[in-house]
LOTOR-717908 format. One line per 3 residues: number of its first residue (from 1); their letters; for each residue x, y, z negated of N, C-alpha, C, O. Coordinates in Angstrom, 2 decimals. Layout:
NUM	a	X,Y,Z,X,Y,Z,X,Y,Z,X,Y,Z | ...
# end
This chain:
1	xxx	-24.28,-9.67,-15.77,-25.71,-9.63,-16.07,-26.37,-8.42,-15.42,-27.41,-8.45,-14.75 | -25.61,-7.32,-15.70,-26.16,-5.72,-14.29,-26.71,-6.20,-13.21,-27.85,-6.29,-12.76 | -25.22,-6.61,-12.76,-25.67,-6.83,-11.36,-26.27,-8.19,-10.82,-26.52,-8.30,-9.61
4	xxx	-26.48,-9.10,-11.57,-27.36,-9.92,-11.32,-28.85,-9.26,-11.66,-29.69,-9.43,-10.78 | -29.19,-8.68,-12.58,-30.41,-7.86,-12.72,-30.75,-7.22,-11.62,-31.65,-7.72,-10.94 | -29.97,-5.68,-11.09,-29.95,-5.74,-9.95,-30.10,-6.56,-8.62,-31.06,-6.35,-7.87
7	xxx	-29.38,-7.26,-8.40,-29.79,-8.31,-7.14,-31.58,-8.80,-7.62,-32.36,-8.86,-6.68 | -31.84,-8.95,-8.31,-33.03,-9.90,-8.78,-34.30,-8.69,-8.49,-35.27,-8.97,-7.79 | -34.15,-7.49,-9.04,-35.06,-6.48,-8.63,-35.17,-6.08,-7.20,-36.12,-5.48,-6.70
10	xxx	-34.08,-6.47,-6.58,-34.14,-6.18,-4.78,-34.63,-7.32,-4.02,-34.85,-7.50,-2.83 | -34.72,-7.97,-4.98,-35.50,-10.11,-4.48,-34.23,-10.32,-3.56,-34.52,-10.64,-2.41 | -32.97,-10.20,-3.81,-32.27,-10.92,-2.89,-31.75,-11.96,-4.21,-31.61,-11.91,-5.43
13	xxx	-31.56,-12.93,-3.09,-31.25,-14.52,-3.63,-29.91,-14.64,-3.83,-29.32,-15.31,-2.98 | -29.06,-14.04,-4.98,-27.63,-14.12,-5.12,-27.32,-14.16,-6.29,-28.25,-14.02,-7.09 | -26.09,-14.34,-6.77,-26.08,-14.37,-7.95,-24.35,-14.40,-8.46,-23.52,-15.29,-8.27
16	xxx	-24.28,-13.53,-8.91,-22.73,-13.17,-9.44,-22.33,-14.53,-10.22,-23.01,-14.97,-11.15 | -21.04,-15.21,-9.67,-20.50,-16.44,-10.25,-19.20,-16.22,-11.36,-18.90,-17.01,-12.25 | -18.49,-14.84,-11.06,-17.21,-14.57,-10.90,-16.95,-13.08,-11.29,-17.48,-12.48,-10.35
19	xxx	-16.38,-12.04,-12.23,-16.45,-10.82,-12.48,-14.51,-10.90,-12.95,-13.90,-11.63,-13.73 | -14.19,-10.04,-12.26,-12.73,-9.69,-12.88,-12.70,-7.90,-12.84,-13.40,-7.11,-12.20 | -11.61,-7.69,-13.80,-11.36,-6.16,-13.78,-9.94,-6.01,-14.23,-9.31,-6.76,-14.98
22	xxx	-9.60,-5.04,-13.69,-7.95,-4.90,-14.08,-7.37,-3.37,-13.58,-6.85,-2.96,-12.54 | -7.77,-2.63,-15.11,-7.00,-1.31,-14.71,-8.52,-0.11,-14.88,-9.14,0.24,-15.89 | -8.71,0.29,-13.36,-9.71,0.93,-13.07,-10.79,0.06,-11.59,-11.69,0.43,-10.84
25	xxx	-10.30,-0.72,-11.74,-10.38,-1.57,-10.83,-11.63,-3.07,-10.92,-11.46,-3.81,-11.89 | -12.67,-3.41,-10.04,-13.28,-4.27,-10.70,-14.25,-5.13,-9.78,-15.35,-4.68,-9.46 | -13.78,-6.42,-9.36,-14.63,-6.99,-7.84,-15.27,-7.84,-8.79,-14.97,-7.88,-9.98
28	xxx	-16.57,-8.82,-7.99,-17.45,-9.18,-8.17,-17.99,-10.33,-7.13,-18.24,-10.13,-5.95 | -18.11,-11.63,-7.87,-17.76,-12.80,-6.16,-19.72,-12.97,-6.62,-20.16,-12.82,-7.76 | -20.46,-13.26,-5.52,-21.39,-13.61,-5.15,-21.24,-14.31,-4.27,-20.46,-14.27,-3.31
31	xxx	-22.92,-15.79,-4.92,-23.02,-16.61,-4.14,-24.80,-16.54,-3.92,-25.78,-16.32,-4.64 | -24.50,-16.87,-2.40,-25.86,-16.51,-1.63,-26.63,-17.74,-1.21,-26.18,-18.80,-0.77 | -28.12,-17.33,-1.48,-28.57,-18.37,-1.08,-28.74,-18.08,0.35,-28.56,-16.99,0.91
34	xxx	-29.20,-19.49,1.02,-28.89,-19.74,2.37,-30.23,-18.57,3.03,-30.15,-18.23,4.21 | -31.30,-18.07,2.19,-32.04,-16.94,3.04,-31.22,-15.74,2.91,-31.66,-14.76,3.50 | -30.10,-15.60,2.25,-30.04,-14.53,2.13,-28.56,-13.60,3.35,-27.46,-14.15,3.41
37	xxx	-28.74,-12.68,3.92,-27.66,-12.45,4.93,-26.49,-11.24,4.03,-26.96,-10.28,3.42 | -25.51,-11.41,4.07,-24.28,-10.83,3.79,-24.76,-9.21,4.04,-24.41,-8.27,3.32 | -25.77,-9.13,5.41,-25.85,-7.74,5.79,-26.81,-6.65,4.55,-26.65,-5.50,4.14
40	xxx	-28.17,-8.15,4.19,-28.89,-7.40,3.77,-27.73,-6.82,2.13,-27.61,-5.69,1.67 | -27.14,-7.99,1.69,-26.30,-7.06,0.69,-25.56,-5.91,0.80,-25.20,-5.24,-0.17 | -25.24,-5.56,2.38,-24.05,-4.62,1.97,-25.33,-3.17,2.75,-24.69,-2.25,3.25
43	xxx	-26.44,-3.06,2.80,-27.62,-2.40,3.13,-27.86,-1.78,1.71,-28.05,-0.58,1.54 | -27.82,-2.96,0.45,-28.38,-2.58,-0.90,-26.54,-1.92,-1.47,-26.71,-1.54,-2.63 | -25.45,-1.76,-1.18,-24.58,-1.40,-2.01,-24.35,0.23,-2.44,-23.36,0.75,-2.94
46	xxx	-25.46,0.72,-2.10,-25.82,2.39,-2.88,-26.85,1.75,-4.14,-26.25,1.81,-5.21 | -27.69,1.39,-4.22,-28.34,0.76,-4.92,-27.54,0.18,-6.20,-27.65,0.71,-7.31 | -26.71,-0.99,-5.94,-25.85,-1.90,-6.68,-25.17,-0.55,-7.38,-25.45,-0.16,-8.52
49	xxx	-24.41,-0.04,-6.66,-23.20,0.91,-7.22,-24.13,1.92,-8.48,-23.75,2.25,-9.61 | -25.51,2.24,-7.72,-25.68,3.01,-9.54,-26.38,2.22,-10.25,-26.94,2.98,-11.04 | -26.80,0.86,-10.56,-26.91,0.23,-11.46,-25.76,-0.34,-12.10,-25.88,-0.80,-13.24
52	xxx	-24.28,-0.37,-11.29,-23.06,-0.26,-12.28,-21.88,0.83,-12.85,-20.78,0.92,-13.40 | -23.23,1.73,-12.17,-22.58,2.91,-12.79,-21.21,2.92,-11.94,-20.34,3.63,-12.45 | -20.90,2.39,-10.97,-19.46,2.83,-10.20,-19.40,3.77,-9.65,-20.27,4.26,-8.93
55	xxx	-17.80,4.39,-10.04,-17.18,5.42,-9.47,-17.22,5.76,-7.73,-17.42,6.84,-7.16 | -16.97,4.46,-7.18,-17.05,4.16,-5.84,-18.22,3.39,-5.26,-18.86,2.48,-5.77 | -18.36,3.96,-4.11,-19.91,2.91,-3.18,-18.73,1.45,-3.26,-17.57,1.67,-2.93
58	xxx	-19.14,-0.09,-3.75,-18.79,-1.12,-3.78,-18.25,-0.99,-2.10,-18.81,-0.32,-1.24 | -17.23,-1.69,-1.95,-16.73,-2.64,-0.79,-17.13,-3.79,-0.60,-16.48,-4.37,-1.47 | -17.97,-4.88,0.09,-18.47,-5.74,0.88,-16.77,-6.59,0.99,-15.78,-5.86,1.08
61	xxx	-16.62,-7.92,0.98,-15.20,-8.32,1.29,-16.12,-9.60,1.94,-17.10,-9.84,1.23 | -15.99,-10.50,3.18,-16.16,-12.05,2.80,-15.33,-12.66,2.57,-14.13,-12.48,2.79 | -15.95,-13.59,2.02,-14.63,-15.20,1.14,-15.12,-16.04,2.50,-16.07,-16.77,2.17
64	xxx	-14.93,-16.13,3.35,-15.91,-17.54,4.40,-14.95,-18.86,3.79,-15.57,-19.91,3.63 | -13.71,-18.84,3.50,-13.74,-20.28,2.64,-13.77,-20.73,1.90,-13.12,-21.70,1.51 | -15.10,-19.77,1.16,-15.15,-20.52,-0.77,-16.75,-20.06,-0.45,-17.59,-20.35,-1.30
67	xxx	-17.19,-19.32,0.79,-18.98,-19.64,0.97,-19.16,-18.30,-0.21,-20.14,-18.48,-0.94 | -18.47,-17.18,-0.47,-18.56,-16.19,-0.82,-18.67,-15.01,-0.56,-18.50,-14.83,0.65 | -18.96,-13.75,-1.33,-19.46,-12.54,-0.74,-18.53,-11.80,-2.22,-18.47,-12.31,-3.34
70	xxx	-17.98,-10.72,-1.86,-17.12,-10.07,-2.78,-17.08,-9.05,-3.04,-16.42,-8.44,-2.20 | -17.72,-8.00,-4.34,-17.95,-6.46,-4.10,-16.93,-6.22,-4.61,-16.49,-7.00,-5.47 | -16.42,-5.41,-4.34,-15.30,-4.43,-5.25,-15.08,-2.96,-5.52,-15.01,-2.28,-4.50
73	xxx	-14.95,-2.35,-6.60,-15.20,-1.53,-7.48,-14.50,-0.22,-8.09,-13.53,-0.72,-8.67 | -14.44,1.07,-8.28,-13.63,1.15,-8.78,-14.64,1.62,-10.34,-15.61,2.34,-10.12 | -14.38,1.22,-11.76,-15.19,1.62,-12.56,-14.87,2.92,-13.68,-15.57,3.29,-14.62
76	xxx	-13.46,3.49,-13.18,-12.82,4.39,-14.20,-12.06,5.44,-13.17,-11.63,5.05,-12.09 | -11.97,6.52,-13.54,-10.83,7.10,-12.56,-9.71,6.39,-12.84,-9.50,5.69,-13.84 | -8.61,6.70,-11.44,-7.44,5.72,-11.50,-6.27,6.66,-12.49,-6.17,7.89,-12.57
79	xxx	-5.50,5.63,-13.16,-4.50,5.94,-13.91,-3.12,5.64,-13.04,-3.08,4.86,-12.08 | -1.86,6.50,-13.60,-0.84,6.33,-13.11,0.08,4.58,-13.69,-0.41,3.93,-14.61 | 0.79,4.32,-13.27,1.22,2.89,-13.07,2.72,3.24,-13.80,3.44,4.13,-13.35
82	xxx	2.97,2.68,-14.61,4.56,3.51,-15.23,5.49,2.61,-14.30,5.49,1.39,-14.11 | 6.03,3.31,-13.97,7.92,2.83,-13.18,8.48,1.77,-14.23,9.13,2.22,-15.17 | 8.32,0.59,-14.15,8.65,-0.13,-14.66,8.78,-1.23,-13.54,7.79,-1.96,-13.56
85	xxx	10.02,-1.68,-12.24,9.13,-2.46,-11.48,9.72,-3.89,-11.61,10.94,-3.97,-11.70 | 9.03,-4.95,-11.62,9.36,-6.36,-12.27,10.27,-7.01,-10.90,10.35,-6.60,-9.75 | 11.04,-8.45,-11.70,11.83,-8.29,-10.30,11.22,-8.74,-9.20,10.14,-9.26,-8.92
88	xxx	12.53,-8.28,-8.46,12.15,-8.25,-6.91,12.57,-9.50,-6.18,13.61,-10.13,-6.39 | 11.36,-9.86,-5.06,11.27,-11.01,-4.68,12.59,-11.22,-4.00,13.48,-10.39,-4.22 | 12.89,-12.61,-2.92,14.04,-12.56,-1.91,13.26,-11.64,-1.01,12.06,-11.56,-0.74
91	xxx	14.95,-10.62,-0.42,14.34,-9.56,0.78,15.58,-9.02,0.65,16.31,-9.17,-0.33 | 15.94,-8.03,2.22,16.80,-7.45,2.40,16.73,-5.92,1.71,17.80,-5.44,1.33 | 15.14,-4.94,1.50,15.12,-4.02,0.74,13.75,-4.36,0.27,12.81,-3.80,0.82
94	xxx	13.56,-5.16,-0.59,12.14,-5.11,-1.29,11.75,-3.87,-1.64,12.56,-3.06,-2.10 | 10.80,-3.66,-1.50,9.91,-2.23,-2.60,8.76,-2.65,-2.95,7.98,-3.28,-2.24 | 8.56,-2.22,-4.43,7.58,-2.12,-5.22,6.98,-1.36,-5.22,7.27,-0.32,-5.80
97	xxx	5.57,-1.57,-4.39,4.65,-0.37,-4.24,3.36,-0.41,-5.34,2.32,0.06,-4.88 | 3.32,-0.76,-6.31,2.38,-1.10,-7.24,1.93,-2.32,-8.02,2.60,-2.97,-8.82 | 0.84,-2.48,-7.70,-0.26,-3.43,-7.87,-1.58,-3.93,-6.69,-2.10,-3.12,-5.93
100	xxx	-1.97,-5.48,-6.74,-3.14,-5.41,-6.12,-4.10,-5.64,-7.01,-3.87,-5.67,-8.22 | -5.24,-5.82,-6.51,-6.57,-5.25,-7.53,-6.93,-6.98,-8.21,-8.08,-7.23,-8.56 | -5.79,-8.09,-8.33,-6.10,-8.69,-9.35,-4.64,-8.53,-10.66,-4.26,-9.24,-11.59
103	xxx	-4.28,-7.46,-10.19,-2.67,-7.32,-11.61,-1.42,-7.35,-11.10,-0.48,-6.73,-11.60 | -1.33,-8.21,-9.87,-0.02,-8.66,-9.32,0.42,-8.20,-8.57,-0.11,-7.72,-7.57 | 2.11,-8.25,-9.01,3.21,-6.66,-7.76,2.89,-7.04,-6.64,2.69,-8.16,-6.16
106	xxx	2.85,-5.86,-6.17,2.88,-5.61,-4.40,4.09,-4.98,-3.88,4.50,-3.83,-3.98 | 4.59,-6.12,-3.23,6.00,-5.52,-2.90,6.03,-6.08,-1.41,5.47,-7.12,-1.05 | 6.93,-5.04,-0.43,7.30,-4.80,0.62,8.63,-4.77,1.44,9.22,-3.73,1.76
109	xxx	8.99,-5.92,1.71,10.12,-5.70,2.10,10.65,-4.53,3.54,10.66,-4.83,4.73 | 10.94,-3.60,3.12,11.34,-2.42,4.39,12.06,-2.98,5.48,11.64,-2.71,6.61 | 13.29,-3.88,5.34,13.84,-4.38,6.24,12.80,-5.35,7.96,13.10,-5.62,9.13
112	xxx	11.57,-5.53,7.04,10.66,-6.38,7.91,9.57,-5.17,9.05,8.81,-5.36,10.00 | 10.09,-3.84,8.24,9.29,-2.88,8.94,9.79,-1.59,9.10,9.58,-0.50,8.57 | 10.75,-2.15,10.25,11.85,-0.81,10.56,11.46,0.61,11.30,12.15,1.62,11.49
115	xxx	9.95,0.27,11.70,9.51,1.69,12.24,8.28,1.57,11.87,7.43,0.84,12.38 | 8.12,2.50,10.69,6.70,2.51,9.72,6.41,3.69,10.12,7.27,4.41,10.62 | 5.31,4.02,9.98,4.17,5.18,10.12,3.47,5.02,9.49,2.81,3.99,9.65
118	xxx	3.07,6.03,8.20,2.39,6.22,7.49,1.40,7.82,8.05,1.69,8.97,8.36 | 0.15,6.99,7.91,-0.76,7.93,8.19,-2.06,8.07,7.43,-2.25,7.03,6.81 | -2.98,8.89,7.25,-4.15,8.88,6.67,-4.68,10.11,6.48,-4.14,10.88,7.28
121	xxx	-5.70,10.82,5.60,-6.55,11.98,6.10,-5.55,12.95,4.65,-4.69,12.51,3.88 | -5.97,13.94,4.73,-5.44,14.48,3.42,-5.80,13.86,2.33,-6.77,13.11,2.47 | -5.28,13.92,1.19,-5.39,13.34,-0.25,-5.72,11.85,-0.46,-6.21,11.31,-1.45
124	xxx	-5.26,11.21,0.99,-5.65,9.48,0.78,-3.82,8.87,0.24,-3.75,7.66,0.05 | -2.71,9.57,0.06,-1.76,9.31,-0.59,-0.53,8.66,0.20,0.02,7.60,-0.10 | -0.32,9.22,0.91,0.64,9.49,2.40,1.97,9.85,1.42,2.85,8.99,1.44
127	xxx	2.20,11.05,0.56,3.02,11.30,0.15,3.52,10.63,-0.93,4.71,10.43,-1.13 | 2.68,10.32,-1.55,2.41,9.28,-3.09,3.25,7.66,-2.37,4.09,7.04,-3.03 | 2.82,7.26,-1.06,3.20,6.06,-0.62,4.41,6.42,0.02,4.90,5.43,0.57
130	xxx	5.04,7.37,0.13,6.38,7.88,0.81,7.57,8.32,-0.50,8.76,8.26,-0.22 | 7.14,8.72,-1.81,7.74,9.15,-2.62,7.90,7.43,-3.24,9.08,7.27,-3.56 | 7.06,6.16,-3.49,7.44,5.75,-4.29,8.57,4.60,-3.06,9.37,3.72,-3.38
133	xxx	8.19,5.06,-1.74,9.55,4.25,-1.21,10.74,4.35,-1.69,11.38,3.49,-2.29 | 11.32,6.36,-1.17,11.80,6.70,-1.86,12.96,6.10,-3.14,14.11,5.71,-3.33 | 11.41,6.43,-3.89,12.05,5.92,-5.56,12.82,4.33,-5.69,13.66,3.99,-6.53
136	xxx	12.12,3.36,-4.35,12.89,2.23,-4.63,14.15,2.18,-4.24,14.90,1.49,-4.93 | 14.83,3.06,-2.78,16.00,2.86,-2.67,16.79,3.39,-2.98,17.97,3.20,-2.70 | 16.17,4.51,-3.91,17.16,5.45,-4.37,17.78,4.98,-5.84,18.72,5.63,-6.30
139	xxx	17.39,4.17,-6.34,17.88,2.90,-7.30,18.63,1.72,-6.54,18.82,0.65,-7.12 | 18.97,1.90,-5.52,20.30,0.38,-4.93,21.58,1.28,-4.71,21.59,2.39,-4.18 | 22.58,0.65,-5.19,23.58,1.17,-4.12,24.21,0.65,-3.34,25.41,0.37,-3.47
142	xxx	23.62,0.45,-2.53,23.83,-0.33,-0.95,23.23,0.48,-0.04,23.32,0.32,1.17 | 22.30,1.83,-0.87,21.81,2.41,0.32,22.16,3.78,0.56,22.86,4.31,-0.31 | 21.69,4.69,1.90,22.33,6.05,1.72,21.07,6.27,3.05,20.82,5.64,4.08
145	xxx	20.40,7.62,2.33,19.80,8.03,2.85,19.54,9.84,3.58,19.80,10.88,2.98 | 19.00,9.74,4.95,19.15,11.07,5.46,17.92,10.75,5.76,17.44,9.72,6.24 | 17.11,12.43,5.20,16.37,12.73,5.20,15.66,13.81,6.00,16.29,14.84,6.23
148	xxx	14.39,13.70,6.45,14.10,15.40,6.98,12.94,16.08,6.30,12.18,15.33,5.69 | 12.70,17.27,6.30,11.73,17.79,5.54,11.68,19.70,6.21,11.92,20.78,5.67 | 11.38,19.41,7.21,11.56,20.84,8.25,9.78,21.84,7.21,9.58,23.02,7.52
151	xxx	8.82,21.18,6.16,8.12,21.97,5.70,8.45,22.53,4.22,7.72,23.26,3.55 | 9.99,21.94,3.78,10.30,22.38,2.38,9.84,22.39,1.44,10.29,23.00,0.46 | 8.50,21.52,1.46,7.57,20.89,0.13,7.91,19.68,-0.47,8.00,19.41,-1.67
154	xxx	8.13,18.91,0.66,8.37,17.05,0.17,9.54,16.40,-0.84,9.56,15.75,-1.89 | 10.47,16.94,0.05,12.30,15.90,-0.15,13.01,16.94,-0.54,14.20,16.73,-0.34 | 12.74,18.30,-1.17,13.70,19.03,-1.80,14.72,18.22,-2.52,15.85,17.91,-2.16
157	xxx	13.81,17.85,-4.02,14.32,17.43,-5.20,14.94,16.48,-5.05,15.29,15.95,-6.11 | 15.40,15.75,-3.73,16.25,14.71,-3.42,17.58,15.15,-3.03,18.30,14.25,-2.59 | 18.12,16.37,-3.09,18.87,16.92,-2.64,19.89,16.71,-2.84,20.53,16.57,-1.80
160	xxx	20.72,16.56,-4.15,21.64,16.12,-5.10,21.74,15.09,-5.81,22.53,15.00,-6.75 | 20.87,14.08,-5.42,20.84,12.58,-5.16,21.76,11.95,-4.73,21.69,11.97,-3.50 | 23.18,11.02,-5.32,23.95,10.41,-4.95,23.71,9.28,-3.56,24.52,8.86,-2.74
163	xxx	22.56,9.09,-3.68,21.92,8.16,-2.35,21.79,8.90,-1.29,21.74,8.47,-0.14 | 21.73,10.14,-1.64,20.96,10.84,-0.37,22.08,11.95,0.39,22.59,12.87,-0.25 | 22.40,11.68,1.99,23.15,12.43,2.62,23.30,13.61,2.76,24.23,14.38,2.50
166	xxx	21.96,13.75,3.33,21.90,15.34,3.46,20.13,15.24,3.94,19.57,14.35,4.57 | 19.60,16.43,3.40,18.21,16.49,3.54,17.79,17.69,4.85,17.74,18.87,4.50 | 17.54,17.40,6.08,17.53,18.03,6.97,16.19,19.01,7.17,15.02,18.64,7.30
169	xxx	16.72,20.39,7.16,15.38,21.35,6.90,15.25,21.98,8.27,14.24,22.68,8.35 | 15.86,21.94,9.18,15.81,22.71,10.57,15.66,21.58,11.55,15.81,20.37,11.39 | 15.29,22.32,12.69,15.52,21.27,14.16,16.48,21.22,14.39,16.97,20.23,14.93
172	xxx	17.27,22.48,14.00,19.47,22.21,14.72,19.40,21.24,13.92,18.98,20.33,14.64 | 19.56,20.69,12.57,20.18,19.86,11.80,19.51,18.46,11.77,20.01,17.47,11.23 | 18.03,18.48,12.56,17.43,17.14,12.46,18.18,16.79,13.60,18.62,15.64,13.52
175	xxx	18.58,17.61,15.00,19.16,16.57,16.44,20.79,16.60,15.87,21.52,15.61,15.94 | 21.10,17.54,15.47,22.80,16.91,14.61,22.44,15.76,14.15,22.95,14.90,14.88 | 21.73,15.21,13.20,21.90,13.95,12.60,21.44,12.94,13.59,21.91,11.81,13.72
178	xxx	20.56,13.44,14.22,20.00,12.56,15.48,20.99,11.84,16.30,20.97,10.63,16.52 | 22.33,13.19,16.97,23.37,12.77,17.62,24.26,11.87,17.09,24.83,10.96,17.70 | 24.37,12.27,15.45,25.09,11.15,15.12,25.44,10.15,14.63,26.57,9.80,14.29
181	xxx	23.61,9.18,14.51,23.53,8.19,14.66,23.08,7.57,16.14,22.79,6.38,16.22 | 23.05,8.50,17.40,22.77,7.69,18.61,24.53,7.65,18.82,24.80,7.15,19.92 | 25.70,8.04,18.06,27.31,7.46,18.17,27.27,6.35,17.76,27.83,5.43,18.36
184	xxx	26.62,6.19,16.67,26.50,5.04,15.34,26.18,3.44,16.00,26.79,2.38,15.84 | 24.75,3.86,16.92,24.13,2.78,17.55,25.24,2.58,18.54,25.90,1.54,18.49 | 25.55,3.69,19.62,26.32,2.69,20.50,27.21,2.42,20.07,27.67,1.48,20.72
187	xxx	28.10,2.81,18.93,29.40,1.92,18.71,29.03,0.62,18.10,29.77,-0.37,18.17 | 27.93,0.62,17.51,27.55,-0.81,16.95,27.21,-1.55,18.06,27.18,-2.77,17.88 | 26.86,-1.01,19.56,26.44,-1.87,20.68,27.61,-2.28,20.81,27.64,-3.51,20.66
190	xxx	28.93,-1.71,21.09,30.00,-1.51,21.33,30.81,-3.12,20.94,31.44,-3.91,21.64 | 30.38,-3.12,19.39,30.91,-3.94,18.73,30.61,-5.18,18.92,31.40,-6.03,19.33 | 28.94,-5.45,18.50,28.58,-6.15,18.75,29.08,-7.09,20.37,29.47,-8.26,20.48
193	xxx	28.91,-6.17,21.31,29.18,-6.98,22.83,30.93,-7.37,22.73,31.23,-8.39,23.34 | 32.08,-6.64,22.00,32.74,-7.46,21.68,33.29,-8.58,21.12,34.28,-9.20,21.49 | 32.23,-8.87,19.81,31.73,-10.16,19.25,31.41,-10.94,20.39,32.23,-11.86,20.38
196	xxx	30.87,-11.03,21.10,30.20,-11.84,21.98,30.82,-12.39,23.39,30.40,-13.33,24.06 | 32.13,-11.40,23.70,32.99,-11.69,24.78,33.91,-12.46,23.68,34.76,-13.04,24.36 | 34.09,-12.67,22.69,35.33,-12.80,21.58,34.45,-14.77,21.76,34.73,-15.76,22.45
199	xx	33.67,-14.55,21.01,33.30,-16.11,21.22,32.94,-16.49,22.17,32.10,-17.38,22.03 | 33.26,-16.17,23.42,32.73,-16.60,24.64,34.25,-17.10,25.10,34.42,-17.61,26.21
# end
């Protein structure tokens, strides 16, 4: 009813069909009439955002196959998510990286993304998205991990972690481990091309 009030005081021709919220979290599906352009809405979303009192300037999403327009929200500061993670789909290392903004796990299988880069500006959660990797494989034991941390802030407390090899704080000790998994790879080339003369 806000934000249809809103829309109605800006004379744009729309009208909220659809409201979900979950968490701190809270989108909003609009349907437009045919004068009305997607642009002029996302022109009014300073407007919208303090007639709902949101935390965040709304996000603009389109639906083009349901003929929709989608704001989304955040309406509370965000809360932490308790480590509880539900099971895990088929995958070679699933991880549970949360939630998406209708309730449901978001999970990642690592095996599908063997050279990740995580990047973003300060405080957008680089470390937050690196710690809860982390936390997933350090619960299998199938896995064993070497680590580096040459600024001595991050991967301390992983130190004495049965999963974890050795946590590399220098450049001597990051190209030691370096060297000896480029043994690792070629003996696995090694192997492999004997497999392959073997069935040949």
């Amino acid at each position: 009813q806000t934000l249809n009030r809103a829309l109605g005081e800006r004379h744009l021709a729309a009208q909220c069909i659809k409201a979900t919220q979950h968490r701190h979290f809270a989108s909003f599906d609009l349907e437009l009439q045919p004068e009305v352009r997607a642009a002029q809405i996302e022109k009014a979303l300073p407007d919208l955002a303090l007639a709902l009192k949101s935390y965040t300037l709304p996000l603009l999403k389109m639906l083009p196959a349901q003929g929709l327009v989608r704001l989304q929200l955040t309406h509370a500061p965000a809360a932490p998510i308790a480590w509880c993670p539900p099971e895990a789909p088929a995958g070679i290392l699933p991880c549970w990286l949360g939630e998406t903004e209708e309730g449901q796990p978001l999970w990642m299988d690592l095996a599908t993304n063997p050279h990740l880069l995580i990047a973003g500006a300060t405080g957008s959660g680089k470390s937050v998205l690196l710690h809860t990797l982390l936390a997933n494989l350090l619960v299998r034991p199938d896995v064993e991990l070497f680590l580096v941390d040459t600024k001595l802030v991050e991967l301390q407390r992983y130190h004495n972690h049965s999963n974890v090899v050795r946590v590399d704080t220098s450049y001597q000790q990051v190209l030691s481990t370096l060297d000896f998994w480029i043994e690792v790879m070629e003996q696995r080339y090694l192997t492999l091309q004997q497999l392959r003369q073997a069935k040949a």
